[in-house]
C-alpha positions as CSV (number, residue, x, y, z in Angstrom):
1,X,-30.3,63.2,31.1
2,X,-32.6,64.6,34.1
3,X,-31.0,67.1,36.3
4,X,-31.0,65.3,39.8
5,X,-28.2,62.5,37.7
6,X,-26.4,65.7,36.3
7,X,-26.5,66.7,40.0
8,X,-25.4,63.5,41.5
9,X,-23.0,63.1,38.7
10,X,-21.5,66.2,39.3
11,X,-21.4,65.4,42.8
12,X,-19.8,61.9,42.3
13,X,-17.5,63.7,39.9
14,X,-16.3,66.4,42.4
15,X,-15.6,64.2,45.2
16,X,-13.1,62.2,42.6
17,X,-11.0,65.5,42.4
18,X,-10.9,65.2,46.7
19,X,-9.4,61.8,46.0
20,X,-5.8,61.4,44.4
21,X,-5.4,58.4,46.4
22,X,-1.1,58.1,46.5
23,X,-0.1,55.2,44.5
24,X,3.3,52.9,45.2
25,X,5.4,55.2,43.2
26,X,7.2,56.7,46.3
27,X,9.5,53.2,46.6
28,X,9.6,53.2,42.8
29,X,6.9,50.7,42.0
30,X,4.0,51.9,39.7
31,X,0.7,50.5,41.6
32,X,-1.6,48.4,39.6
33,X,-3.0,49.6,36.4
34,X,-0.5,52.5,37.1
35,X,1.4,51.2,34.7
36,X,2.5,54.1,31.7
37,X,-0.3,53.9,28.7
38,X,0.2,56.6,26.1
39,X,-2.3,59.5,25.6
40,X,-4.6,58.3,23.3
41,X,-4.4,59.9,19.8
42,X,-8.2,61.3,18.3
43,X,-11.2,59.7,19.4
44,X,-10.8,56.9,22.6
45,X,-12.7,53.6,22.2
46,X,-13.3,51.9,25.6
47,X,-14.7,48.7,26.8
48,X,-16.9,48.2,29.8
49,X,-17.0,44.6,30.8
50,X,-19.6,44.1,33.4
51,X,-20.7,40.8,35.2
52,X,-24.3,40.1,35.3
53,X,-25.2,42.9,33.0
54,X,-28.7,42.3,33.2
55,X,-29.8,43.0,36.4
56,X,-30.7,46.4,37.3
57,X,-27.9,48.3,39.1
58,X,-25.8,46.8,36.1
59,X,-28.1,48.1,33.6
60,X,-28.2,51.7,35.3
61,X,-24.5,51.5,35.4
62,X,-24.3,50.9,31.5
63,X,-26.8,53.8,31.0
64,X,-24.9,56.1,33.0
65,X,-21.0,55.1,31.1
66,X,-23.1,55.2,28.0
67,X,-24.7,59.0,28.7
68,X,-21.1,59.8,30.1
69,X,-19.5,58.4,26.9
70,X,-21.5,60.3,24.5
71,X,-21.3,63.6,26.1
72,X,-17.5,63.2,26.2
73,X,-17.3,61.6,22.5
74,X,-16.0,58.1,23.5
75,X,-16.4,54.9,21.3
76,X,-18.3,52.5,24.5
77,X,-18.2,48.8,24.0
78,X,-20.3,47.2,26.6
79,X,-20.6,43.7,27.3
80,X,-22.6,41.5,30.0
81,X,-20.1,38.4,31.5
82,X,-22.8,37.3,33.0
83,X,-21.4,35.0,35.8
84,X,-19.3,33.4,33.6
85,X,-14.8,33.8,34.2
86,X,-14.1,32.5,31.1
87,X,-15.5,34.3,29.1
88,X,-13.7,37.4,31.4
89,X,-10.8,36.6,30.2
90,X,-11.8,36.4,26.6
91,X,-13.4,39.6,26.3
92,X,-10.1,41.6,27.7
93,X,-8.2,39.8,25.4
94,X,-10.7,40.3,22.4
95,X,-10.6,44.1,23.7
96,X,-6.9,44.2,23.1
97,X,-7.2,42.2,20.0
98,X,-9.4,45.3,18.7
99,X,-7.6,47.9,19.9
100,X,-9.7,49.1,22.9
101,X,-7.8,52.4,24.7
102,X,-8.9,51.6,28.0
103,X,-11.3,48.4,29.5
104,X,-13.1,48.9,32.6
105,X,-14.1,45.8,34.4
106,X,-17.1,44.3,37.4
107,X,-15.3,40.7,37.3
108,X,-17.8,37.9,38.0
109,X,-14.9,36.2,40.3
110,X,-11.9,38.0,41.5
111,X,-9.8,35.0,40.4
112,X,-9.3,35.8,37.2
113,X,-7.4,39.0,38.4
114,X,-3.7,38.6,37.6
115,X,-4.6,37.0,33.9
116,X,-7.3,40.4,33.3
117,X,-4.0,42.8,34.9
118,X,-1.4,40.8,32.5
119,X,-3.6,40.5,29.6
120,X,-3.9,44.4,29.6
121,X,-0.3,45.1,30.4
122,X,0.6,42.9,27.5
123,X,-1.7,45.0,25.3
124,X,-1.0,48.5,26.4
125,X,-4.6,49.0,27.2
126,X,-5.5,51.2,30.6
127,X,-7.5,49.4,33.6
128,X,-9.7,50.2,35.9
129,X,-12.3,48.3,37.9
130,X,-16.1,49.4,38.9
131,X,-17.7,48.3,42.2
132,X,-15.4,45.2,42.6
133,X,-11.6,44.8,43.5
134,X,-9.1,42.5,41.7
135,X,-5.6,41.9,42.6
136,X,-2.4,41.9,39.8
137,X,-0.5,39.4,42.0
138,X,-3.1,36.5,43.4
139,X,-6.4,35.2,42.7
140,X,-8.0,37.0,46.7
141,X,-7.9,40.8,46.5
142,X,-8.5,40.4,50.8
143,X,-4.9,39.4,50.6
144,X,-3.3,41.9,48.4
145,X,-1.2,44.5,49.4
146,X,-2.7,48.1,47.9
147,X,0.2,48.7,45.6
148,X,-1.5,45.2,44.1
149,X,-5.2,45.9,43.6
150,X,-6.3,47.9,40.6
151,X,-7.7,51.0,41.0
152,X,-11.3,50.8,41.3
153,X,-14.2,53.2,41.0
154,X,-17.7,52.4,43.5
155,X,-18.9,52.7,46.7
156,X,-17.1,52.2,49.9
157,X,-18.4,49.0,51.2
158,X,-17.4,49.8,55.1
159,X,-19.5,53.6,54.5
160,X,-22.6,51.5,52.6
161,X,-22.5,48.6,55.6
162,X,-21.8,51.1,58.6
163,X,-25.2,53.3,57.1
164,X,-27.3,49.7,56.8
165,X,-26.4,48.8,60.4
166,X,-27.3,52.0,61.9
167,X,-30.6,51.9,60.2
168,X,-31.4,48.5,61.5
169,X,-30.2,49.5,64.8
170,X,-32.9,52.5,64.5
171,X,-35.7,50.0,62.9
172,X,-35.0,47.3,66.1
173,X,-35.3,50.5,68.5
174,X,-38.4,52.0,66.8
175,X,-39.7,48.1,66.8
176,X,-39.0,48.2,70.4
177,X,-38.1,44.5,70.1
178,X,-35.8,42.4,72.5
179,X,-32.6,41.2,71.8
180,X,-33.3,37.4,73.2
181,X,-36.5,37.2,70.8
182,X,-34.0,38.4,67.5
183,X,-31.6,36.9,65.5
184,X,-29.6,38.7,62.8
185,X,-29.6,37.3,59.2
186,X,-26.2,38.6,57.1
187,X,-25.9,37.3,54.0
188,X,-23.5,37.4,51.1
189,X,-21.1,35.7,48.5
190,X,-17.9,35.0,50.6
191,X,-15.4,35.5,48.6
192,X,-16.4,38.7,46.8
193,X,-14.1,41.6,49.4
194,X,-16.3,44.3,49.0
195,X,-19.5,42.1,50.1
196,X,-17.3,40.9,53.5
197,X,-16.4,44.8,54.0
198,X,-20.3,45.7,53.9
199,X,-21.4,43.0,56.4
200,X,-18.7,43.5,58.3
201,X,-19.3,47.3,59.0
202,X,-23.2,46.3,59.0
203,X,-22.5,43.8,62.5
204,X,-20.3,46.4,63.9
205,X,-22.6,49.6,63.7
206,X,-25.5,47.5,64.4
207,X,-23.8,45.6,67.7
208,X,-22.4,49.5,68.7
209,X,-26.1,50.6,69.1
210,X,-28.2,47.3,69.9
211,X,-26.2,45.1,71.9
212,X,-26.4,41.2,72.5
213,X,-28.6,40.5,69.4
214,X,-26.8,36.7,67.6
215,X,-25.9,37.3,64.0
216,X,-26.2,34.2,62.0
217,X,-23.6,34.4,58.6
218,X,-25.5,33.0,55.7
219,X,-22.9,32.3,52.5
220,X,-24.8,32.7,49.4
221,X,-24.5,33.0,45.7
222,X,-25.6,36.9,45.8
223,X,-28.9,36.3,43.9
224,X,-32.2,36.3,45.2
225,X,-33.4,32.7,44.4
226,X,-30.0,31.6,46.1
227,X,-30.0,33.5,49.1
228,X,-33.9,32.7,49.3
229,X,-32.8,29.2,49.1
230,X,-30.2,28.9,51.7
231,X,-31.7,31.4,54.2
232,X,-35.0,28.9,54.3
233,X,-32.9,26.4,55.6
234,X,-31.9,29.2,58.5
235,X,-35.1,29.6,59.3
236,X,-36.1,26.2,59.7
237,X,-32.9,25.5,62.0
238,X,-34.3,28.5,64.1
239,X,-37.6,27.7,64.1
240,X,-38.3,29.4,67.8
241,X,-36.8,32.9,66.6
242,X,-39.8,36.1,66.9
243,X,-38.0,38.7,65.1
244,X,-35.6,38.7,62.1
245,X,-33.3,41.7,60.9
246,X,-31.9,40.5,57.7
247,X,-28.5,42.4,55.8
248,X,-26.2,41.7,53.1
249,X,-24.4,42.4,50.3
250,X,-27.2,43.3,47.8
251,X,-30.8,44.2,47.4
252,X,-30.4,40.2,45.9
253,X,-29.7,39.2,49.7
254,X,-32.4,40.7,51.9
255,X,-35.2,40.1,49.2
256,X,-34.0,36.7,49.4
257,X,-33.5,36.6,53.3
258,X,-37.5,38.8,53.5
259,X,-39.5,36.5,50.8
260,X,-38.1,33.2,52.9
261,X,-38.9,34.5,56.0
262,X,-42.3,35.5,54.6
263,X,-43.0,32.4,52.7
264,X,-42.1,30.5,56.1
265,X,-45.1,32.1,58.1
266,X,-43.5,35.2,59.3
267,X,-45.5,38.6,59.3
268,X,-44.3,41.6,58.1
269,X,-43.9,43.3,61.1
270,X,-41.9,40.5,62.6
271,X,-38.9,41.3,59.9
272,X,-36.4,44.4,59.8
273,X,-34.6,44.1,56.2
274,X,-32.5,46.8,55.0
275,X,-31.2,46.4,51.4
276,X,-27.9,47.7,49.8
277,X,-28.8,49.0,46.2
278,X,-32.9,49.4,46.7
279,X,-33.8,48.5,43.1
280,X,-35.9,45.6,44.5
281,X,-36.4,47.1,47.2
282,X,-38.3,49.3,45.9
283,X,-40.7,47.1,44.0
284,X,-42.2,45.5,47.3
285,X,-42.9,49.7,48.2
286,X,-44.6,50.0,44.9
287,X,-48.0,49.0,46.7
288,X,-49.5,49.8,49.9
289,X,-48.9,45.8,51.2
290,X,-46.9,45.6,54.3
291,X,-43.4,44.2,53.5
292,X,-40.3,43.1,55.3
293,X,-38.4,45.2,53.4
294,X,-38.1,48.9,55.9
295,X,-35.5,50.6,54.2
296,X,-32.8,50.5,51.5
297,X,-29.1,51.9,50.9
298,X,-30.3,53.5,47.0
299,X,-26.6,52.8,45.4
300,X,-27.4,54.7,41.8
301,X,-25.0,52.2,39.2
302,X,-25.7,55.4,36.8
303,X,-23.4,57.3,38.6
304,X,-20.7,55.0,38.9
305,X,-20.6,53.8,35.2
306,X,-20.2,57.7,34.8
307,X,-17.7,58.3,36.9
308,X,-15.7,55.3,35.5
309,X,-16.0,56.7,32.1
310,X,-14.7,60.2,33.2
311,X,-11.9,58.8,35.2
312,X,-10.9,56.8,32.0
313,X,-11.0,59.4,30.0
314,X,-9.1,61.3,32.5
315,X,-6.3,59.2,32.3
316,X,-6.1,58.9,28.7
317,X,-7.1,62.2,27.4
318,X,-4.8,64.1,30.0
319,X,-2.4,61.6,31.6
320,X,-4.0,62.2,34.6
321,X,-4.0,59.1,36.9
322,X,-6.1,57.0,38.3
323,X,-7.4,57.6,42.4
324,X,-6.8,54.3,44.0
325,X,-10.1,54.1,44.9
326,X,-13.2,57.2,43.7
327,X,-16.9,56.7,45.5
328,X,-20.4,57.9,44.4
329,X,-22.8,59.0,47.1
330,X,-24.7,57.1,48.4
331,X,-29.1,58.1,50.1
332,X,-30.8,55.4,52.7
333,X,-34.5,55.5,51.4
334,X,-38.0,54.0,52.4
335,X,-41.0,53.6,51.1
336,X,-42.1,56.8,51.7
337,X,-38.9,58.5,50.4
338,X,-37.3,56.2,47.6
339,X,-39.3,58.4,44.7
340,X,-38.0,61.7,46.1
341,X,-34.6,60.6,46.1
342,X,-34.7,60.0,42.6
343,X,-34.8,56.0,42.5
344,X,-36.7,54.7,39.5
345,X,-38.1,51.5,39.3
346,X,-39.0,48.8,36.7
């Protein structure tokens, strides 16, 4: 384990101690996944549950519950859902069925909340949820009360959007571009919370500090070939348009939203994307080629997968419970900064 993760691990770690988050308990009610599970007797078996386990902040998040895991002794299960809900449900209950301590879940659709929350209720078996909320009492975690939504280890989406708006705000400034010749790309899967609190806070830092540019919402399926996809069509309705900034939920997004815009004639220097992860990102800075892509939010998945580990472990090793909600740090990187900050790249 290199010693700038140790570092940022360390860091993560700390600022979960700052965050004992209260829980429902003060009118009785134990929030979700507060619910009483026993200490765990000798050596703790968990399962990590992750949805589309193979792309890279995924696979970083893996590595860093698995390096976590064995420094603390922990039996680690992990297992890619891909996109796929059925088979979400399956795995908790197959967890249960093998007498997991504790699952930690990224759902690939927040609808399968209540049956994940009841299925490990039923089973005794502690939860907690990386990057994305669920909800024990409905299928929409944007309509849960707090007490309702499992605890969750990640980034704050409203911090991560807020630092990608102001960077695009500086970007359009530096540019020197005008707001009538712009148009604002902000992509993302719609129904995923976390994804509408990032654009969210994106539009409103960016519109605080660069006024009177339109923002065009573009749904997507939060992949690059599918925000690629539907983005082109953007383009061609707004054929007229000089300058793009592009945003979204993911690295997936604003590759998608820079390659269309690029494959539809646009130079380089006529697009402002600033991704949220930078593991692609950081491929188009790879070579000296002029790109799109001006800056990145570096999200490091080894830290939370870490920091989920030690908060389960936490919980079941000394009864301690679970923050409502725990973040990792976040750095805003560029091509002349992403190596320093310690973002690899493959």
């Amino acid at each position: 384990m290199s010693s700038a993760f140790q570092r940022r691990v360390a860091a993560a770690t700390g600022l979960l101690l700052t965050l004992g988050v209260s829980t429902a308990c003060s009118s009785g009610k134990e929030a979700a996944g507060q619910d009483p599970v026993g200490k765990a007797d000798g050596k703790i078996s968990l399962t990590y549950l992750q949805k589309q386990g193979d792309q890279e902040y995924f696979v970083g998040e893996a590595a860093g519950a698995k390096a976590k895991a064995d420094e603390l002794g922990i039996d680690l299960k992990i297992v890619n859902l891909g996109n796929d809900a059925n088979k979400t449900v399956g795995e908790v209950q197959s967890a249960v069925a093998q007498k997991t301590n504790g699952v930690i879940i990224v759902v690939p659709d927040p609808a399968v909340g209540p049956q994940v929350v009841h299925t490990a209720e039923d089973g005794k078996v502690a939860l907690l949820t990386s990057d994305d909320q669920i909800c024990s009492t409905g299928p929409d975690p944007a309509s849960c009360s707090k007490a309702d939504l499992v605890p969750r280890v990640g980034f704050s989406g409203a911090q991560m959007g807020e630092e990608v708006g102001k960077r695009a705000a500086a970007e359009f400034k530096k540019a020197g571009w005008k707001a009538s010749d712009t148009r604002v790309i902000s992509a993302w899967k719609q129904d995923v919370t976390v994804c509408g609190d990032r654009v969210n806070a994106s539009k409103k830092a960016f519109d605080a500090a660069v006024p009177g540019v339109k923002t065009i919402n573009v749904a997507t399926d939060n992949t690059p070939t599918g925000a690629q996809d539907k983005i082109a069509a953007t383009i061609t309705a707004n054929s007229k348009v000089k300058n793009w900034v592009v945003w979204g939920c993911n690295d997936e997004n604003v590759m998608g939203g820079v390659t269309a815009l690029q494959n539809a004639g646009t130079s380089p220097a006529n697009i402002l994307g600033v991704g949220l992860g930078a593991y692609l990102a950081c491929k188009e800075w790879q070579s000296d080629k002029p790109s799109g892509m001006k800056a990145a939010l570096f999200i490091n998945g080894k830290d939370v997968g870490a920091l989920a580990v030690q908060t389960m472990y936490d919980k079941l090793k000394h009864g301690k419970d679970f923050p409502q909600e725990a973040f990792a740090p976040t750095t805003m990187v560029d091509s002349h900064s992403w190596k320093s900050a310690g973002l690899t790249c493959s």
